[in-house]
C-alpha positions as CSV (number, residue, x, y, z in Angstrom):
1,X,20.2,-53.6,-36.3
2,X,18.8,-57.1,-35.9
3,X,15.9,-58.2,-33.9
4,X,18.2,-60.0,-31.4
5,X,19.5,-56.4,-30.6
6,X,16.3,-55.0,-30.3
7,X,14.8,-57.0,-27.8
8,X,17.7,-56.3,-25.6
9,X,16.8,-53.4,-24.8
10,X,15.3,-51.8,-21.8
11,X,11.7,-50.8,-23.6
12,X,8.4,-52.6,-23.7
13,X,6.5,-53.1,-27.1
14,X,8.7,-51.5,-29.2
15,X,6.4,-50.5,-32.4
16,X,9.4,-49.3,-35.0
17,X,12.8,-48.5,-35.0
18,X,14.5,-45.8,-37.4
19,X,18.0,-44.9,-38.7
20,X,18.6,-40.7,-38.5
21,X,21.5,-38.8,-38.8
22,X,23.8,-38.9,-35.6
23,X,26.9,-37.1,-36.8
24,X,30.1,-38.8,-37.6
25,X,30.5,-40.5,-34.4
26,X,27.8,-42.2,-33.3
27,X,24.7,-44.7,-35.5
28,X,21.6,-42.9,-34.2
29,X,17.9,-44.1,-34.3
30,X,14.0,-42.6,-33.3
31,X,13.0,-45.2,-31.4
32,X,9.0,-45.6,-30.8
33,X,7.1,-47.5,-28.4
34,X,3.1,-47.9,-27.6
35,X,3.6,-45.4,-25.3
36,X,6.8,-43.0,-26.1
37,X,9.3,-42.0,-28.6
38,X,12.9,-42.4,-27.5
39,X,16.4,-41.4,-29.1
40,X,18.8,-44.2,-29.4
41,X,22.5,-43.8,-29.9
42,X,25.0,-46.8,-31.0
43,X,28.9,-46.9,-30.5
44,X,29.7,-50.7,-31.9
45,X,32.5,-52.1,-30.4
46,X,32.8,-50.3,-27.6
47,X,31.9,-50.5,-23.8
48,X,28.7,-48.7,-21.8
49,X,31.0,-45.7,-20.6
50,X,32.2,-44.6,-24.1
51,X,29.2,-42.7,-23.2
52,X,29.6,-41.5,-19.5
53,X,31.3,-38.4,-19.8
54,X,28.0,-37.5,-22.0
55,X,25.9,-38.5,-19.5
56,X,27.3,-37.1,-17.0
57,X,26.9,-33.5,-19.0
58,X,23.4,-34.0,-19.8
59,X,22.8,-34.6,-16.5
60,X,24.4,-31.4,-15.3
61,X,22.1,-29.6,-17.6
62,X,19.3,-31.2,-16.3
63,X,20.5,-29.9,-12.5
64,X,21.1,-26.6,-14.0
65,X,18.2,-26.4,-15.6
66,X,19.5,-26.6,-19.4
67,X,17.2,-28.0,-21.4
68,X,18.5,-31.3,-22.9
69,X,17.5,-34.6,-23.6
70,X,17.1,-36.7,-20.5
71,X,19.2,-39.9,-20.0
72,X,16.8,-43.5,-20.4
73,X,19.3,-45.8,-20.3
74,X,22.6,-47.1,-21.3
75,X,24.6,-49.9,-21.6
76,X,25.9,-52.2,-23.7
77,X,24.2,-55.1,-26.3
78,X,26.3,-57.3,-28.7
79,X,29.5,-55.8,-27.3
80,X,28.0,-52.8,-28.4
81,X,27.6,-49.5,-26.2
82,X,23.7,-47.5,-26.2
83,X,22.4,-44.3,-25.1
84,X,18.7,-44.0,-24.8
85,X,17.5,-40.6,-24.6
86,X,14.1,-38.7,-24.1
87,X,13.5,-37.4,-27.6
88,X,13.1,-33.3,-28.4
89,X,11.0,-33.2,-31.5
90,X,12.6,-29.9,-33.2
91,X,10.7,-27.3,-34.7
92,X,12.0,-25.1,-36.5
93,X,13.7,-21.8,-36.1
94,X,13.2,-19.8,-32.7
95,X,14.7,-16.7,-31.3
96,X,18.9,-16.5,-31.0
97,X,18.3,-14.1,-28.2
98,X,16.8,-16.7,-26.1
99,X,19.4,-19.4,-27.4
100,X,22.0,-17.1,-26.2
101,X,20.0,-16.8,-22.6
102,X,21.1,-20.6,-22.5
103,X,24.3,-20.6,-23.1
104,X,24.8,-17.8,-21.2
105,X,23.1,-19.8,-18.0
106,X,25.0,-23.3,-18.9
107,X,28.6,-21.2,-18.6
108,X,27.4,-19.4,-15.0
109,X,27.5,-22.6,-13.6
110,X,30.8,-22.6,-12.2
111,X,33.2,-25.6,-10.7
112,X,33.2,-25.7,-6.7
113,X,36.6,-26.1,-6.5
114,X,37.9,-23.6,-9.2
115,X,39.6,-26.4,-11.0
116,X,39.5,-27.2,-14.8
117,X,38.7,-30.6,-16.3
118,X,35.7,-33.0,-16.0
119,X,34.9,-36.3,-13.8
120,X,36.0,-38.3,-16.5
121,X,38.0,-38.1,-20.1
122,X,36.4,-36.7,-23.4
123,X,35.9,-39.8,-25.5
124,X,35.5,-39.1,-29.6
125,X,35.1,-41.3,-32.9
126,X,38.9,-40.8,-33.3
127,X,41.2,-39.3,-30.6
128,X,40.4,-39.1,-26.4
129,X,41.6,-36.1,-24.4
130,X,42.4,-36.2,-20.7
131,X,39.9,-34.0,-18.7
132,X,41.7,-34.7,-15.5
133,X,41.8,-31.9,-13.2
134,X,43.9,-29.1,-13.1
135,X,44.8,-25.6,-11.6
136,X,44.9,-23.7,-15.1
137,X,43.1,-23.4,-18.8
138,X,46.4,-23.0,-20.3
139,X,47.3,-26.5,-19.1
140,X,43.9,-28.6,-20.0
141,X,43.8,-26.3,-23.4
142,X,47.3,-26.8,-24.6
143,X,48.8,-29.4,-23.2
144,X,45.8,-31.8,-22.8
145,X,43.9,-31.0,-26.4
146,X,46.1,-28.8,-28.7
147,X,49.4,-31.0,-28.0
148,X,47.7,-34.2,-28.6
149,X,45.9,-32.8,-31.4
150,X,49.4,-31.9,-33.1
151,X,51.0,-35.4,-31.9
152,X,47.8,-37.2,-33.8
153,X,48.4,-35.2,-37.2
154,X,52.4,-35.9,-37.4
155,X,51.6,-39.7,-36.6
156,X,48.8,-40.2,-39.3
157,X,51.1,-38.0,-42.0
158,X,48.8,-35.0,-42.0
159,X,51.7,-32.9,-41.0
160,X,54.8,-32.1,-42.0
161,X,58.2,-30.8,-39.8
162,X,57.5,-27.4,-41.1
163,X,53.6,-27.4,-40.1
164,X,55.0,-28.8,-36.5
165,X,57.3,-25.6,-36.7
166,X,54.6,-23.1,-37.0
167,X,52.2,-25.0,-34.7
168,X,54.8,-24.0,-32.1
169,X,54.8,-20.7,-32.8
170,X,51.4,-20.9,-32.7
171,X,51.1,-22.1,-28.9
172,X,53.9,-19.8,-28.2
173,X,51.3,-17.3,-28.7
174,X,48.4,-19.1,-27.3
175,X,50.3,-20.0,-23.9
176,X,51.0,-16.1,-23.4
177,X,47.7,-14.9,-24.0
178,X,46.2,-17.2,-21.9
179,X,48.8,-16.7,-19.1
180,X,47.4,-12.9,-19.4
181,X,43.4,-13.6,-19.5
182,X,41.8,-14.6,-16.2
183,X,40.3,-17.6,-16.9
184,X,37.6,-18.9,-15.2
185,X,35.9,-22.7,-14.9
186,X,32.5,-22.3,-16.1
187,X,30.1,-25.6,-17.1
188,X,31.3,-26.0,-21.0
189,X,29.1,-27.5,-23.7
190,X,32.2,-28.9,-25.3
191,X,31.0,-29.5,-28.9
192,X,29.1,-25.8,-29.5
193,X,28.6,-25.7,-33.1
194,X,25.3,-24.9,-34.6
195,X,23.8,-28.8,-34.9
196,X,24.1,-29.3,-31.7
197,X,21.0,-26.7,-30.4
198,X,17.3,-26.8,-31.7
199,X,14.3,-24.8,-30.7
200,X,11.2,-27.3,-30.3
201,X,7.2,-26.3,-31.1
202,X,7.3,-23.8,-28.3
203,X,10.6,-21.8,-29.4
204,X,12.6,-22.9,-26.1
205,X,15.7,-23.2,-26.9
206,X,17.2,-26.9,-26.0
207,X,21.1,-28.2,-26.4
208,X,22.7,-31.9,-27.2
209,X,25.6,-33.7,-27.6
210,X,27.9,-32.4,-24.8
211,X,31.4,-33.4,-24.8
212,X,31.4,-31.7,-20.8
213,X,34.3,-30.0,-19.3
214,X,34.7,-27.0,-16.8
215,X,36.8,-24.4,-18.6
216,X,36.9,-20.9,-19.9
217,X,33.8,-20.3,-22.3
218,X,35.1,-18.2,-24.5
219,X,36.0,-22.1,-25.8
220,X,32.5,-22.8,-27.0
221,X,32.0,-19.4,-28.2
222,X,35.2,-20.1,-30.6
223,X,33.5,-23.3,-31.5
224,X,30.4,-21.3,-32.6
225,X,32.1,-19.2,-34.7
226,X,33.3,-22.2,-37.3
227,X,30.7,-23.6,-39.5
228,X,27.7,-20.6,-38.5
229,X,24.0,-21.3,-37.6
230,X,24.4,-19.0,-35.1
231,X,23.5,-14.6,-35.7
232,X,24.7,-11.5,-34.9
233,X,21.3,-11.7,-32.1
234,X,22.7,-14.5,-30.2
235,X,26.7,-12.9,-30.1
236,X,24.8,-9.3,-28.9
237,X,22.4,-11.2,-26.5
238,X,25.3,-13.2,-24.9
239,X,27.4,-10.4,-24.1
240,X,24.5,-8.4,-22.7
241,X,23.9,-11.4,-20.7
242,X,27.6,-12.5,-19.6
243,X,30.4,-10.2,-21.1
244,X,33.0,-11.4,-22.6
245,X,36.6,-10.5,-21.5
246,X,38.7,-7.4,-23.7
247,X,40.4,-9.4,-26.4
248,X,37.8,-12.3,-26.6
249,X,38.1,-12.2,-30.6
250,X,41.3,-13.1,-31.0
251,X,41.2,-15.8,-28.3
252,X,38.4,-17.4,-29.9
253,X,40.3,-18.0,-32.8
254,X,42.4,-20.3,-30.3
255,X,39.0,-22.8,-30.2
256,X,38.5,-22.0,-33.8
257,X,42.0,-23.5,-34.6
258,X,41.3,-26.7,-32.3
259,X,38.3,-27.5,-34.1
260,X,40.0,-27.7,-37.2
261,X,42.5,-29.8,-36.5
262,X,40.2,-31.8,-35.2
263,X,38.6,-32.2,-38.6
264,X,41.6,-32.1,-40.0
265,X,42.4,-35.3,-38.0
266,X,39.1,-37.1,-39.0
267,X,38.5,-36.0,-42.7
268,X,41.7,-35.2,-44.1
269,X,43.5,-32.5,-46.3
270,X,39.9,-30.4,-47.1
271,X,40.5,-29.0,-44.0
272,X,44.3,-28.4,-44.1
273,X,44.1,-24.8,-45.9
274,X,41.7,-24.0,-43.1
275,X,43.7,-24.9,-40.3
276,X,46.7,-22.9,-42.3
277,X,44.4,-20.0,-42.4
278,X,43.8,-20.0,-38.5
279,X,47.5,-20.8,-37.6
280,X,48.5,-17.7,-39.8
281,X,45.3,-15.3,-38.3
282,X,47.2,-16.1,-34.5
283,X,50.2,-15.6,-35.6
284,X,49.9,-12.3,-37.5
């Protein structure tokens, strides 16, 4: 990041500016002034709302009551896109149970309308879903994520006629149970998987990174359950605190599945026998 950049932005005597780690999708830096610490995210090459659906999520927390980072600023330097956010010093480790309090409050907050989608699209590193509203999960799931998710693999030859053939077989399945579970459009943290929560020096709980949508949460429970950092404390505090519908288990294994393809998409064949393994768990 050059100075030219730098100075661009919307801060005042900017002491230091440091690279962290941002995931795969974004460049991320600790940005500190004279007077604050700030976290600064960088999509090159792309315009100011690559980040709005995120802001827009963050900002739902912050009506809710979910503690989050708090949106600075964005816009867009060098033909590049920022997100400045208030920055959450983590920790260390604090109490599931009260992680699972969250999550538990972010998915009671329900859409008005009983509709399932978002304002605005889902924007990623490497394939975009349409959040536009609709009338049922089934149809924002499987037709929206899984579908394009499928189209994606066949077109960058990560799958093959005969994985297309069990894929279908595979929604066959998901479209009926999801026909039979009532479904209903709860605030979504979109992305739940164990980086994206962190207790600060207090032990509260706090969330980041939303990829918002309105839809059933057994979605980010699924998304939980892929690559762990979350106990058998927060599962048992959650359902205490919001039960979860008779035949949750298997359905999370729906999100589970989308998740991996989704990795399967952006890092290759090291997740193609895990994504075989879901497929094969729904189908049996």
């Amino acid at each position: 990041m050059n100075q030219s950049w730098q100075e661009q932005l919307p801060l005042n005597n900017i002491k230091s500016i440091s690279p962290v780690s941002g995931g795969d999708v974004n460049d991320a830096y600790i940005v500190e002034t004279d007077n604050d610490t700030y976290f600064l995210l960088v999509q090159k090459n792309r315009e100011a709302d690559f980040y709005a659906a995120e802001i827009a999520g963050l900002k739902k927390f912050e009506e809710a009551g979910i503690k989050a980072p708090i949106v600075e600023g964005n816009g867009q330097i060098d033909n590049d896109a920022y997100l400045l956010l208030s920055y959450l010093q983590e920790a260390g480790r604090g109490d599931q149970r009260d992680l699972a309090k969250l999550v538990a409050k972010m998915h009671s907050q329900q859409q008005s309308d009983g509709k399932f989608g978002f304002e605005m699209p889902h924007e990623g590193g490497d394939i975009s879903f349409d959040n536009s509203w609709c009338d049922t999960w089934q149809e924002l799931f499987v037709e929206r994520r899984l579908v394009p998710l499928q189209e994606a693999l066949v077109d960058k030859g990560l799958w093959i006629e005969d994985d297309v053939d069990t894929f279908n077989q595979v929604k066959d399945v998901i479209n009926k149970a999801l026909k039979e579970h009532n479904s209903k459009p709860s605030l979504l943290h979109g992305d739940m998987w164990g980086g994206n929560h962190m207790f600060l020096a207090d032990g509260e709980p706090a969330l980041f990174d939303p990829a918002p949508l309105y839809g059933d949460r057994e979605f980010d429970m699924g998304i939980t359950t892929v690559f762990g950092g979350f106990n058998q404390a927060f599962y048992e505090e959650y359902n205490k605190q919001f039960p979860l519908a008779k035949g949750a288990e298997f359905r999370m294994e729906f999100y589970k599945l989308y998740i991996l393809m989704i990795h399967l998409l952006k890092f290759g064949g090291m997740y193609a026998t895990s994504v075989d393994r879901s497929m094969a768990k729904i189908l049996n």
